[in-house]
N, CA, C and O atoms as a DFTB+ gen file, in Angstrom:
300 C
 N C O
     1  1     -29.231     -33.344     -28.398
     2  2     -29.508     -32.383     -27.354
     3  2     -30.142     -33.073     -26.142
     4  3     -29.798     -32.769     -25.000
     5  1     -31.030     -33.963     -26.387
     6  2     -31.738     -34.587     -25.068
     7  2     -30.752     -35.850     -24.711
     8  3     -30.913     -36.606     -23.752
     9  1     -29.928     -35.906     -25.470
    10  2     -28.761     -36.791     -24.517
    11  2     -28.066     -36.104     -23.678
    12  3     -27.900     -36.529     -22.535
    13  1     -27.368     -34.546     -24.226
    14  2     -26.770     -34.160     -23.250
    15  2     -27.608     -33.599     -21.463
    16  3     -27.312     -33.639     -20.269
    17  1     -28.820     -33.094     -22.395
    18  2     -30.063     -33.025     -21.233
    19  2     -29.621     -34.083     -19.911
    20  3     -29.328     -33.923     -18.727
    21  1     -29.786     -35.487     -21.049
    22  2     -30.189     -36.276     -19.855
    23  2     -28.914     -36.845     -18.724
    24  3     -28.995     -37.327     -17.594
    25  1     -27.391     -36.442     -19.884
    26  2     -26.527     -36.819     -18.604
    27  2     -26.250     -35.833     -17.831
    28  3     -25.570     -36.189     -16.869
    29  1     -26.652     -34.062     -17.870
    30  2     -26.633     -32.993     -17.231
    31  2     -27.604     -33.578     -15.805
    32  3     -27.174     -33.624     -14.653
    33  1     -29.025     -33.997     -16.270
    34  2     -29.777     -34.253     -15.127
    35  2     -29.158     -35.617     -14.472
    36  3     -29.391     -35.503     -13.269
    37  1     -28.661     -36.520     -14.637
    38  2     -28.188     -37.670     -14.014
    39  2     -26.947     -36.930     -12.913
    40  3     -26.830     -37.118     -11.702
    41  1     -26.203     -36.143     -13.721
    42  2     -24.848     -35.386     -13.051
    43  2     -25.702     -34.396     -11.848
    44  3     -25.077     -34.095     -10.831
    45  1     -26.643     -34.081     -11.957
    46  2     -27.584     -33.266     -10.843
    47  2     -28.159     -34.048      -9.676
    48  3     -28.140     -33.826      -8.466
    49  1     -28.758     -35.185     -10.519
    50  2     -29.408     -35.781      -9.137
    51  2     -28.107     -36.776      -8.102
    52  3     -28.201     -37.029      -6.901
    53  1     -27.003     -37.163      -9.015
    54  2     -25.776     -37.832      -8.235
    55  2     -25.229     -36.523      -7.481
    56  3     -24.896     -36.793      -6.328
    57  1     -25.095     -35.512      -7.744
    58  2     -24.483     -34.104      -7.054
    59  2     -25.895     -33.825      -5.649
    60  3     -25.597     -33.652      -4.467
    61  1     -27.011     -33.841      -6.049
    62  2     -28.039     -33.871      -5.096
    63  2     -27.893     -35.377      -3.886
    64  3     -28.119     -35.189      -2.691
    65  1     -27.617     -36.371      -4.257
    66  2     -27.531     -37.510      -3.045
    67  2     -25.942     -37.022      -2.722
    68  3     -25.818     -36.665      -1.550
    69  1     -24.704     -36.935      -3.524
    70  2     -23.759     -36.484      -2.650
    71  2     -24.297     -35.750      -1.558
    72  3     -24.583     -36.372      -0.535
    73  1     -24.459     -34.653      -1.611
    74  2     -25.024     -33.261      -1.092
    75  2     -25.763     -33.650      -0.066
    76  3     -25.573     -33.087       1.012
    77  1     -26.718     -34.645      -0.167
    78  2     -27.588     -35.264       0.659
    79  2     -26.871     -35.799       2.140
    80  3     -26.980     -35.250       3.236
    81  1     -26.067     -37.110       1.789
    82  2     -25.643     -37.622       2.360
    83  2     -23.938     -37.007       3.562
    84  3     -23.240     -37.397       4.498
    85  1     -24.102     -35.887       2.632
    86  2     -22.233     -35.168       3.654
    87  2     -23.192     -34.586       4.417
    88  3     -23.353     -35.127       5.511
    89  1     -24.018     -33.457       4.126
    90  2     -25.122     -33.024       5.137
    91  2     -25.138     -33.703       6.321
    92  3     -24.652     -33.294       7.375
    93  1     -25.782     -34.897       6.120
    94  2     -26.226     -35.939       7.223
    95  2     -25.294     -36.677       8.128
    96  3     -25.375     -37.132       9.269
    97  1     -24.554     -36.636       7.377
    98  2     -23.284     -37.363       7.945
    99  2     -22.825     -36.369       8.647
   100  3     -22.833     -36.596       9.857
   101  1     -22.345     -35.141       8.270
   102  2     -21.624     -34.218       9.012
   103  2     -23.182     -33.751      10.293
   104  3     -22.756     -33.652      11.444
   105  1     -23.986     -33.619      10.232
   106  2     -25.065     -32.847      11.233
   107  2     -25.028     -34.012      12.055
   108  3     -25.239     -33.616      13.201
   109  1     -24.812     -35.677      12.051
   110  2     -24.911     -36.517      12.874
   111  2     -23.321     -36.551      13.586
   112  3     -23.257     -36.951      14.749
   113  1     -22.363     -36.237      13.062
   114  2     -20.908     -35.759      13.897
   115  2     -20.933     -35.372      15.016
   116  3     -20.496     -35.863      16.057
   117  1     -21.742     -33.975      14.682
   118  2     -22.043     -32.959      15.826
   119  2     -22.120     -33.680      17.181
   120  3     -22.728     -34.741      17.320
   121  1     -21.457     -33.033      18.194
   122  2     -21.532     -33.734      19.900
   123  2     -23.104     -32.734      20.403
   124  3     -23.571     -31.616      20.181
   125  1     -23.439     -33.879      21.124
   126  2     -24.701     -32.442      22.562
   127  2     -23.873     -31.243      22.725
   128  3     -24.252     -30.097      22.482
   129  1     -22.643     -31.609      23.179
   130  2     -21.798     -30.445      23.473
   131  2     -21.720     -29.239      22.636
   132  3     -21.654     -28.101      23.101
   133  1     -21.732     -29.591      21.128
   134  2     -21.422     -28.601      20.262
   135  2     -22.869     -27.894      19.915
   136  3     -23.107     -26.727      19.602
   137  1     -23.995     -29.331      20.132
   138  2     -25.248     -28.540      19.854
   139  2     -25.668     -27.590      21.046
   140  3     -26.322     -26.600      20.719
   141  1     -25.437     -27.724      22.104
   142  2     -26.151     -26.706      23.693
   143  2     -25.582     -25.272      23.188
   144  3     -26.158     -24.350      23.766
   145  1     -24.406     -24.764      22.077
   146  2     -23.732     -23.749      22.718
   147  2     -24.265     -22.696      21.937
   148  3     -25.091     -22.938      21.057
   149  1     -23.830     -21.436      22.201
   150  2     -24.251     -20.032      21.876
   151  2     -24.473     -19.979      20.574
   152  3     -25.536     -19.819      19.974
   153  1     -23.156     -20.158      20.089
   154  2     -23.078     -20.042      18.621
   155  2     -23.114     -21.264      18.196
   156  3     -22.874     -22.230      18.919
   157  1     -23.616     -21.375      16.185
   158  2     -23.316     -22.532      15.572
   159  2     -22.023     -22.959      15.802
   160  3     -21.142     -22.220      16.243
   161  1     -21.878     -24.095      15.528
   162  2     -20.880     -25.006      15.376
   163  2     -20.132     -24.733      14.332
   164  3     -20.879     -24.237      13.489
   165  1     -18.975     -24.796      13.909
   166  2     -18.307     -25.323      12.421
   167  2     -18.826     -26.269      11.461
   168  3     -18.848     -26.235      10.231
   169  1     -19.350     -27.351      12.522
   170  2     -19.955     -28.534      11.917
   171  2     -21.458     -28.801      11.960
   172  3     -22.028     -29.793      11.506
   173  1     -22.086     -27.602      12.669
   174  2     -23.441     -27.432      12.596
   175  2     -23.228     -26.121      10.640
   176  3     -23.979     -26.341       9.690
   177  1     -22.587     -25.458      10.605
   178  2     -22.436     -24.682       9.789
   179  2     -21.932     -25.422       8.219
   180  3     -22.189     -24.980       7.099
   181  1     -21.330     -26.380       8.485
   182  2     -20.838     -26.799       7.266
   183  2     -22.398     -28.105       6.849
   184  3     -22.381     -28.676       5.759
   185  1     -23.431     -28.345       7.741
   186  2     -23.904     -29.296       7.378
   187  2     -24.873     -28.294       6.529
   188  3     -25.165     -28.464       5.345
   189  1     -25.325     -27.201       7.365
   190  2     -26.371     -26.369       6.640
   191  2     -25.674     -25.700       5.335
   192  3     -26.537     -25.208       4.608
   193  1     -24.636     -25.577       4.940
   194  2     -23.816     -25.533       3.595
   195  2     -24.186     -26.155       3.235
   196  3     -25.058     -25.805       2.440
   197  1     -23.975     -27.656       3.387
   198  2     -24.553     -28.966       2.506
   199  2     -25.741     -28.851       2.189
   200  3     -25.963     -28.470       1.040
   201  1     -26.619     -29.070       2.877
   202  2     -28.217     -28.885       2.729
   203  2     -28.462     -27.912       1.661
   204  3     -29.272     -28.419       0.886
   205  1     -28.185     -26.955       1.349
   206  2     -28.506     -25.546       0.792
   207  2     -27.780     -26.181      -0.712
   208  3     -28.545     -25.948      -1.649
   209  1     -26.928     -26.672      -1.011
   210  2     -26.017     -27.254      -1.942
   211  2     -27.160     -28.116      -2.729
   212  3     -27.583     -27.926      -3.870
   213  1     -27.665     -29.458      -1.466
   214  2     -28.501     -29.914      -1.900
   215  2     -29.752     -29.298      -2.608
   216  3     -30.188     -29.633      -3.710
   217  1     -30.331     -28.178      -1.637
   218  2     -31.074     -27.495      -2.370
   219  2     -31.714     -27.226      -3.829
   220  3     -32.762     -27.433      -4.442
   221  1     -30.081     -26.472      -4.061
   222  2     -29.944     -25.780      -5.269
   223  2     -29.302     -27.280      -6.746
   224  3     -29.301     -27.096      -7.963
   225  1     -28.899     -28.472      -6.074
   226  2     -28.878     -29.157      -7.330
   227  2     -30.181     -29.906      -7.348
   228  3     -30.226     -30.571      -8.383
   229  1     -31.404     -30.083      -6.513
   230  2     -32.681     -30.139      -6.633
   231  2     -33.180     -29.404      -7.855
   232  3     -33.790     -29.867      -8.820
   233  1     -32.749     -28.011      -7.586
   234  2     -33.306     -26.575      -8.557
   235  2     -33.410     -27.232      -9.577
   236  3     -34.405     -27.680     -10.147
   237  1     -31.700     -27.317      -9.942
   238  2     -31.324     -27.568     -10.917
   239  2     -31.562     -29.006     -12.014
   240  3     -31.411     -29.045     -13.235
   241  1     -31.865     -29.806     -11.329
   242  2     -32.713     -31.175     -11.513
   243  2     -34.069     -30.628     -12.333
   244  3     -34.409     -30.671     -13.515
   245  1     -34.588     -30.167     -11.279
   246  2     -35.745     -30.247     -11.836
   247  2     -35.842     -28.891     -13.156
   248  3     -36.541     -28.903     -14.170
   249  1     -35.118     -28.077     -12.801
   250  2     -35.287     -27.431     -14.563
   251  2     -35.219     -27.771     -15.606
   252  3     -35.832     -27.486     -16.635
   253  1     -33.557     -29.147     -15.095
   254  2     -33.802     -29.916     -16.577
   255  2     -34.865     -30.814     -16.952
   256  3     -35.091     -31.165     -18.110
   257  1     -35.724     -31.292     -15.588
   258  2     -36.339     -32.021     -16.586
   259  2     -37.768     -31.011     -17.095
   260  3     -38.598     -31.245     -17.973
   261  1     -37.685     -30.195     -16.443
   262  2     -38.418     -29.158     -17.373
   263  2     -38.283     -28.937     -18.651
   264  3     -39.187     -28.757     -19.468
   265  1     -37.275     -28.950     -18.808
   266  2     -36.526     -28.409     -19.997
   267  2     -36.283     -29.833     -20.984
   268  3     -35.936     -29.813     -22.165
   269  1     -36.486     -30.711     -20.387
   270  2     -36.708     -32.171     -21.080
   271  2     -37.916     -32.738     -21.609
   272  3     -38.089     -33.425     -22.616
   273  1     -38.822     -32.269     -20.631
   274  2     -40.423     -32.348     -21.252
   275  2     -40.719     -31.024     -21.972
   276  3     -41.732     -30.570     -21.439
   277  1     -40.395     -30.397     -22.710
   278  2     -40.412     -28.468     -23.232
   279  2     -40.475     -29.547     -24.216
   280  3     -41.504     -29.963     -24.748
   281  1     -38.750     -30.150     -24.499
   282  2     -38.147     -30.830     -25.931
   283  2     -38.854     -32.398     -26.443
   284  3     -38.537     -32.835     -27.550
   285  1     -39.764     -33.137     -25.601
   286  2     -40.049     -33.798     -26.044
   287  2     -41.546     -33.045     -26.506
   288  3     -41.871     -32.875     -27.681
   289  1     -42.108     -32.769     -25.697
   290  2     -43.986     -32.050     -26.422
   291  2     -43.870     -31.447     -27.556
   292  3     -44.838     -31.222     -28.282
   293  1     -42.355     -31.031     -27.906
   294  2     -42.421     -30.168     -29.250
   295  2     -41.782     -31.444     -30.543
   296  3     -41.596     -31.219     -31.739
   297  1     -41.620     -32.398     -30.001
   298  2     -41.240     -33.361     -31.032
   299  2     -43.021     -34.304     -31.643
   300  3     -42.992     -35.173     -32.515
């Protein structure tokens, strides 16, 4: 069980630096041009997708290792 734990959390924190890095990459794309205007961008919009992505495999990181120290204190 704490093997699969631990490649669930490895598969989280590699899904969290993906997540990380398209973010950044895509929010540094962005022209002045696209940032001055009324509305978001496409590519102001898809970076804050990313971010939020990132977010939530953070969440998810860290529950498992919640859920990793639960299973070792009870051993």
């Amino acid at each position: 069980m704490q093997t699969f734990l631990v490649i669930l959390l490895i598969a989280a924190m590699i899904a969290t630096v993906v997540a990380l890095v398209r973010g950044i990459v895509t929010f540094l794309q962005q022209s002045t041009a696209e940032a001055h205007g009324d509305a978001p961008s496409a590519s102001a919009l898809k970076s804050n997708r990313m971010m939020q992505q990132r977010i939530l495999f953070q969440a998810i990181a860290v529950v498992i290792v919640v859920i990793l120290l639960f299973a070792a204190g009870r051993t």
